[in-house]
C-alpha positions as CSV (number, residue, x, y, z in Angstrom):
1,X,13.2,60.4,-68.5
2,X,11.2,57.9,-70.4
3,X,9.2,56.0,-68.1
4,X,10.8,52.7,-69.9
5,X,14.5,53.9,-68.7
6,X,16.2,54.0,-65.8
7,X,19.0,56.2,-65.9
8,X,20.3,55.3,-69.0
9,X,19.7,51.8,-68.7
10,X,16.4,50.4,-70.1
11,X,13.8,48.5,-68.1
12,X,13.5,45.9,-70.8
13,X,17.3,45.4,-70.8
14,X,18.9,41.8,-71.0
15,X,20.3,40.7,-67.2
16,X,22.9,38.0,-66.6
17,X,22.8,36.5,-63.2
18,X,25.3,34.3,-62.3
19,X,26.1,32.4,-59.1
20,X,25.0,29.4,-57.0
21,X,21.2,30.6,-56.3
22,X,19.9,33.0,-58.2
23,X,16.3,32.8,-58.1
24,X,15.8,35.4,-55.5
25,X,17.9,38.1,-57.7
26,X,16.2,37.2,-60.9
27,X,12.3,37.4,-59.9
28,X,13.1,40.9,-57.6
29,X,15.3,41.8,-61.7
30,X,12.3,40.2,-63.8
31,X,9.2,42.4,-61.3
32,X,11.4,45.7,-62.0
33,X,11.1,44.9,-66.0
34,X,14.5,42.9,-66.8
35,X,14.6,40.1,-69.2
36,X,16.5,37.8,-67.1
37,X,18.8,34.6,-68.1
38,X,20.7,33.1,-65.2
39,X,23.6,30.7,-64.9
40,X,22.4,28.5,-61.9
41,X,23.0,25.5,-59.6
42,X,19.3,24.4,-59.2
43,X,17.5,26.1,-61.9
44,X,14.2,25.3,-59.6
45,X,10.9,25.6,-61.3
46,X,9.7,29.2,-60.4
47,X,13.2,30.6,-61.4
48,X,12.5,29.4,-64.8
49,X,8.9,30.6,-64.6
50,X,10.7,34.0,-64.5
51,X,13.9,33.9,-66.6
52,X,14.0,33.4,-70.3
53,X,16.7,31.3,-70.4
54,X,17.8,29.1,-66.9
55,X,21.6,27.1,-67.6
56,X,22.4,24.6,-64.6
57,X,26.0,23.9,-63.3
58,X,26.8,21.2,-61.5
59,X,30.4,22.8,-58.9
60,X,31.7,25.9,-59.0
61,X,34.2,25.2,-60.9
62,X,31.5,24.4,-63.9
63,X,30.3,27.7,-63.4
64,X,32.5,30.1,-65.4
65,X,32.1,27.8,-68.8
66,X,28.3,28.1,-68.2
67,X,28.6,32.0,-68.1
68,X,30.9,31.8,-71.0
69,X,28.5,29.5,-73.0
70,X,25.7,32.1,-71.9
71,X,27.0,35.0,-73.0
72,X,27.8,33.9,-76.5
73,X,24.1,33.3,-77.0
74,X,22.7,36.7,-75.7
75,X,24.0,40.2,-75.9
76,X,23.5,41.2,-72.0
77,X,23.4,44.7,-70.5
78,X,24.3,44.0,-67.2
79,X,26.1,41.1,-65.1
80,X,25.1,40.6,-61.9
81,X,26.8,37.7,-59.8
82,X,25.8,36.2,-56.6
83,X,26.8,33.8,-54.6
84,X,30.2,31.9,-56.0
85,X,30.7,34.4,-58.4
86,X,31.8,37.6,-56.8
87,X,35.6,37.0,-58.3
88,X,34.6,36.1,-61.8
89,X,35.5,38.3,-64.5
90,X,33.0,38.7,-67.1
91,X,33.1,41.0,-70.6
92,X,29.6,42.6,-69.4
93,X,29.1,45.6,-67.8
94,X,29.0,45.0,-64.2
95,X,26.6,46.1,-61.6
96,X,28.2,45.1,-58.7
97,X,31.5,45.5,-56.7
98,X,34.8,44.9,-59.0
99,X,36.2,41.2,-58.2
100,X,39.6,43.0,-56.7
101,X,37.0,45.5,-54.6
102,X,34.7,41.9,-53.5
103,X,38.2,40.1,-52.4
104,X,38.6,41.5,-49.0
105,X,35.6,40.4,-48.0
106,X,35.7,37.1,-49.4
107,X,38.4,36.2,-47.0
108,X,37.2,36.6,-43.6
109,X,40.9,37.4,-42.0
110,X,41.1,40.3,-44.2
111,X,37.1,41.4,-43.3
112,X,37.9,41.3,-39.7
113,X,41.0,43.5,-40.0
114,X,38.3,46.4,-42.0
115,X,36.6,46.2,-39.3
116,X,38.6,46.4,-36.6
117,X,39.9,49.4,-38.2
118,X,36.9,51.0,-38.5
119,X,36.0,50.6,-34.7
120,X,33.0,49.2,-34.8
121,X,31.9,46.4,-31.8
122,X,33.8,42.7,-33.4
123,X,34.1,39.4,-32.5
124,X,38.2,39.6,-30.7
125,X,40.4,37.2,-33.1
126,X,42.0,34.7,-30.9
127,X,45.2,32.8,-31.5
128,X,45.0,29.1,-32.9
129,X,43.8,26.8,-30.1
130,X,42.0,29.2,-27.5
131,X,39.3,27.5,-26.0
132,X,36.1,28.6,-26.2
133,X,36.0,29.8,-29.8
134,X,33.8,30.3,-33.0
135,X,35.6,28.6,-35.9
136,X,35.0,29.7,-39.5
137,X,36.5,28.7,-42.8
138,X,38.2,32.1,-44.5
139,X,36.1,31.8,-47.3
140,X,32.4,30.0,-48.2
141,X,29.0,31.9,-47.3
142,X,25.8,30.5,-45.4
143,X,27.4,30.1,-42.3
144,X,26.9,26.0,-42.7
145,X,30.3,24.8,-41.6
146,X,30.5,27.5,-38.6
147,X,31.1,25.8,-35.3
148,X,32.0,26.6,-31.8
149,X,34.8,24.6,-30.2
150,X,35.5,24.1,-26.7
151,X,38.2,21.8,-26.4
152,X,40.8,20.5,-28.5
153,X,39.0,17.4,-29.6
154,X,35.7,19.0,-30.6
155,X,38.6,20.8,-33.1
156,X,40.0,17.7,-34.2
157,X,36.2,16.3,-34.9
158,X,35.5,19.8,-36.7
159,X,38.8,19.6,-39.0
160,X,38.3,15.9,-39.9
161,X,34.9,16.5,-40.6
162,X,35.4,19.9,-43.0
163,X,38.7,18.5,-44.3
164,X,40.7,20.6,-42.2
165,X,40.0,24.4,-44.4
166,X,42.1,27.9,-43.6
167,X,39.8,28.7,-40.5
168,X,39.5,32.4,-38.6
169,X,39.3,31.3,-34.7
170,X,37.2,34.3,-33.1
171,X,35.6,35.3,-29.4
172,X,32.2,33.8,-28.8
173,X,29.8,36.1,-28.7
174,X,26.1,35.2,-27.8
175,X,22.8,37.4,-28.9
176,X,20.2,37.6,-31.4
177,X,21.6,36.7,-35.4
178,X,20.6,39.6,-37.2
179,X,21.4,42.1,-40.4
180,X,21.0,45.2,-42.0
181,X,20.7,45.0,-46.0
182,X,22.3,48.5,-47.8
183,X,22.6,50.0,-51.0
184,X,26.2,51.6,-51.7
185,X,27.4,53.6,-54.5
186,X,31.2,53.4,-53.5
187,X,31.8,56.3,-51.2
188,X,28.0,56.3,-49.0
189,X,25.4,53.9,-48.2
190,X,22.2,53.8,-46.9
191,X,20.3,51.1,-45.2
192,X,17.0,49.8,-46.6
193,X,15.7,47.1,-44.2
194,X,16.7,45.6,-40.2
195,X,16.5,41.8,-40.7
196,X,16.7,39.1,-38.3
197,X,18.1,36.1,-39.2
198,X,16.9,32.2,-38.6
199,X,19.4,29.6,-38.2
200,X,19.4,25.9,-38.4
201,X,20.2,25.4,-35.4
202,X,19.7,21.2,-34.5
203,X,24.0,19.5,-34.4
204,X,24.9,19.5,-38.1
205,X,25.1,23.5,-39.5
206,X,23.8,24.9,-36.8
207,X,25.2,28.3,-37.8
208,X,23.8,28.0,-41.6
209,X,21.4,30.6,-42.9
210,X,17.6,29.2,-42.6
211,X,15.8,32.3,-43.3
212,X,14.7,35.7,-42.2
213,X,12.3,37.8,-40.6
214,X,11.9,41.5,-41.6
215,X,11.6,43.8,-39.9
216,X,14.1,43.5,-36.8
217,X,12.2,45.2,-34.0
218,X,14.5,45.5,-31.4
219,X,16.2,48.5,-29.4
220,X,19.9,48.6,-30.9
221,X,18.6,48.5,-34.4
222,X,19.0,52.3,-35.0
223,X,22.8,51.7,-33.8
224,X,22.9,48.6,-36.2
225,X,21.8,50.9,-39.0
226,X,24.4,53.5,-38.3
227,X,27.3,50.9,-38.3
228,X,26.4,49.0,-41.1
229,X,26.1,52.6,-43.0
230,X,29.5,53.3,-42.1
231,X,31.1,49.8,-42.9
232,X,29.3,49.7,-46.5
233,X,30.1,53.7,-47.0
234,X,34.4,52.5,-46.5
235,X,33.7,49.6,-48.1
236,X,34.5,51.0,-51.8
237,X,31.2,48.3,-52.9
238,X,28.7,49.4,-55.0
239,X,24.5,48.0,-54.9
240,X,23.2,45.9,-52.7
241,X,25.5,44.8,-49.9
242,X,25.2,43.2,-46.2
243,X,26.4,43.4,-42.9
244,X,25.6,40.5,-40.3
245,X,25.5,40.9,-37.0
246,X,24.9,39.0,-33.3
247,X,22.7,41.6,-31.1
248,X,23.7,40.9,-27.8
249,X,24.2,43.5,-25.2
250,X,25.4,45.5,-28.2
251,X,25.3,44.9,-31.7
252,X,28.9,42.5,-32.9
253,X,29.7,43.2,-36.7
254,X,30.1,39.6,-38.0
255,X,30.5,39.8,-41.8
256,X,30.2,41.9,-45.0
257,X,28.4,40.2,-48.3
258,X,29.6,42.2,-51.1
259,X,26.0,40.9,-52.9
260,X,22.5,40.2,-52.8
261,X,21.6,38.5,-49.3
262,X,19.3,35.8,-48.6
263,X,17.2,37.8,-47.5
264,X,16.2,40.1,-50.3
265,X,12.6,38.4,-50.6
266,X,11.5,39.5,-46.8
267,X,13.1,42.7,-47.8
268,X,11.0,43.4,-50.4
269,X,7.7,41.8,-49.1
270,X,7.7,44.0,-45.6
271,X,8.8,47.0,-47.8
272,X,7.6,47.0,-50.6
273,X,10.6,48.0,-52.5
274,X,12.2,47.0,-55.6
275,X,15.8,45.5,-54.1
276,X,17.1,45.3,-57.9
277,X,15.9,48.6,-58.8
278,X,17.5,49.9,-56.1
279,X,20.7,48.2,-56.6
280,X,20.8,49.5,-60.4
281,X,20.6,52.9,-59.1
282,X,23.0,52.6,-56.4
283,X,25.8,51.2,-59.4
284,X,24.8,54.0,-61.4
285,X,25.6,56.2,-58.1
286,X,22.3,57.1,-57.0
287,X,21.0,56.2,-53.3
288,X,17.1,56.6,-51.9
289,X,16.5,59.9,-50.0
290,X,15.5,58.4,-46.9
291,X,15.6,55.1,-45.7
292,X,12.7,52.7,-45.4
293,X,9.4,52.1,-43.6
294,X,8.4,48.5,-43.1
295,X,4.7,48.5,-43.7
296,X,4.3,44.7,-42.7
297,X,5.9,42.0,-41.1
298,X,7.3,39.0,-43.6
299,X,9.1,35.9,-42.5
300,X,11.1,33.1,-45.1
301,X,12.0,29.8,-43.6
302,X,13.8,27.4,-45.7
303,X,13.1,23.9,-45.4
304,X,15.3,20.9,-44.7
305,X,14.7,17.1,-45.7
306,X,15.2,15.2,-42.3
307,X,15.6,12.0,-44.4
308,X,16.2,11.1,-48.0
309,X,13.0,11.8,-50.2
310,X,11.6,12.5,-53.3
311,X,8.7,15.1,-53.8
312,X,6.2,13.3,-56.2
313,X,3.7,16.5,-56.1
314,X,3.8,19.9,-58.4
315,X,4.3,21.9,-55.7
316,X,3.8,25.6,-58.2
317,X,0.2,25.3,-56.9
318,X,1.4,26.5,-53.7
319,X,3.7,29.5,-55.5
320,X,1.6,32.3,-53.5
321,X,3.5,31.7,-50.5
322,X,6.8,29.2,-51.3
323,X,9.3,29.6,-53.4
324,X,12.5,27.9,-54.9
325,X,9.9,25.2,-56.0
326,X,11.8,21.5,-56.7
327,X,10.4,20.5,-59.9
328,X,7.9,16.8,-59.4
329,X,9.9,14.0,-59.2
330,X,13.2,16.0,-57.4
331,X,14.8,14.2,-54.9
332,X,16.7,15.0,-51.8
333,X,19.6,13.6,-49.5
334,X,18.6,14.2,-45.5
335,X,20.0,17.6,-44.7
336,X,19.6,19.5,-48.4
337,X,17.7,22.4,-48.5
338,X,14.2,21.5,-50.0
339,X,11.7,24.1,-50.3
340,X,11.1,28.1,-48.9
341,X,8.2,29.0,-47.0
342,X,6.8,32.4,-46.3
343,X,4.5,34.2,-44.2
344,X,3.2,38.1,-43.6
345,X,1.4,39.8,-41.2
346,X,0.9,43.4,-39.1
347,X,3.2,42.0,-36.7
348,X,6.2,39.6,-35.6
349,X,3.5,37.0,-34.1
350,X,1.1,37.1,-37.1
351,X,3.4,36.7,-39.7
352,X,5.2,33.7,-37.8
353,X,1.5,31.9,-37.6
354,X,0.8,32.5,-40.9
355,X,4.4,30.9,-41.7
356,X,3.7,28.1,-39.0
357,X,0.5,27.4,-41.0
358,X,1.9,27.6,-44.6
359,X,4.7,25.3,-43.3
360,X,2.4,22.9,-42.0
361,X,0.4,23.0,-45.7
362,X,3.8,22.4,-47.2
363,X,4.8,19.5,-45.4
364,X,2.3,17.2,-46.1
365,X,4.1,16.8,-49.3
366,X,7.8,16.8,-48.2
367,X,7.7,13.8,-45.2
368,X,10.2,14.3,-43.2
369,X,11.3,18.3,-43.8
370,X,11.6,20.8,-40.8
């Protein structure tokens, strides 16, 4: 093989990522040798740094006119969708799980039935109006509308507040968020990294998805990796694909994500891996030998505008260690993500200072972000 191909698919082959962030997929696509265009909701400055064409939507529902209006510009060899986009069906070859394969675990009623079928540890679904209970909307991602209700009028509050969705009530279960990110090829899987996850925490999306910090040191991770093997091996999903959990006394399965996780960039930074090389493969059916050794520690924190702003600084001069970079002028309703912020080191504690420092660099130009 030519060191330009990758099993029949070449390195400077045209990539179409689609969804409602992108930027994490394309620069991991555009450092394995992909010309990248994306269909995006922010098109933030460092994702057009790396793609060659960057087409904004405002809602999802925009979003399959963009793709449309994409691909009639380009010829593209592959389609890879991310967040939003899991069902759409698009006339490019697809690397990544078929829309009817993604569905189940769109829905989380129909997730938590795979699971419980698989017997792996699960969060007990509880009848409508058991008190305590984690509420969750049967479809959406990040974990931001999440909420645990202990009486009947923190339920009211919830529905009146999220317009009431289809909601799965589950059993509470308390521990340490974490994950395990895998690579599938439709019948076996094999893990690449142990994350743990950062939430928002604070009142308002406490349960939303706020970063990452890789690896996940911690004594039931071998037991993590085995579950989340099995689930993505039954799972029928090909590439990249994760499995959340809450590591408490043992390690509850919370969700699948038939796609690339948020936390593909602490991934790849403790690992040094290729996540979009790896999820090419795994499409193609090909899975790594072994799994992987974390040769650092990296931490990602996302951060939040605690009051309306605007950032009037180029903030690219910090690219080294931020990302999803608001172009100068952007500005932000209290509560929108703003900025990410990363730090590395040889261990949990060092990489968190570094990040704590970083942060602290950062915020000098975002008043009032977290």
């Amino acid at each position: 093989m030519h060191a330009g191909e990758k099993d029949g698919i070449e390195m400077s082959s045209r990539v179409l990522i689609a969804g409602f962030a992108t930027r994490h997929v394309a620069r991991s696509a555009r450092a394995a040798g992909y010309r990248v265009c994306c269909v995006d909701h922010f098109c933030d400055q460092d994702l057009v740094a790396v793609a060659d064409e960057c087409r904004c939507f405002s809602d999802l529902e925009a979003l399959p006119v963009a793709i449309s209006d994409m691909a009639e510009r380009y010829r593209f060899d592959l389609f890879v969708p991310t967040s939003g986009a899991e069902l759409l069906d698009v006339p490019i070859p697809r690397f990544a799980p078929a829309p009817e394969t993604a569905a189940p675990f769109m829905d989380k009623l129909c997730m938590a039935g795979y699971l419980s079928g698989l017997g792996v540890p699960v969060p007990a679904t509880l009848p409508e109006g058991t008190f305590p209970a984690m509420l969750k909307p049967s479809e959406g991602s990040g974990g931001w509308r999440n909420t645990v209700v202990r009486n009947r009028d923190d339920w009211v509050a919830w529905k009146e507040m999220m317009e009431d969705p289809p909601v799965i009530w589950q059993e509470v279960v308390s521990g340490i968020p974490a994950s395990v990110c895998c690579v599938c090829n439709g019948t076996a899987a094999r893990a690449v990294a142990v994350n743990e996850q950062i939430l928002r925490g604070g009142t308002e999306a406490r349960y939303g998805f706020s970063g990452s910090i890789t690896p996940f040191v911690h004594p039931l991770a071998g037991e993590m990796v085995r579950y989340a093997e099995k689930i993505a091996s039954g799972s029928g999903c090909v590439g990249t694909l994760g499995v959340d959990f809450v590591v408490g006394d043992r390690p509850y399965v919370i969700e699948v994500n038939p796609r690339f996780q948020g936390t593909v960039d602490t991934v790849e930074m403790a690992t040094g891996v290729n996540l979009f090389s790896l999820h090419v493969s795994a499409c193609e059916g090909q899975l790594p030998e072994t799994n992987f050794t974390p040769r650092q520690f990296a931490a990602r924190k996302i951060l939040f505008a605690e009051e309306d702003l605007i950032v009037d600084k180029n903030l690219m001069h910090y690219s080294r260690f931020i990302s999803d970079i608001p172009w100068p002028g952007a500005s932000f309703e209290k509560g929108e993500a703003v900025v990410s912020v990363y730090g590395t080191g040889p261990d949990r504690h060092s990489a968190l200072e570094v990040l704590d420092k970083h942060i602290s660099t950062v915020r000098q130009y975002i008043k009032g972000s977290s």
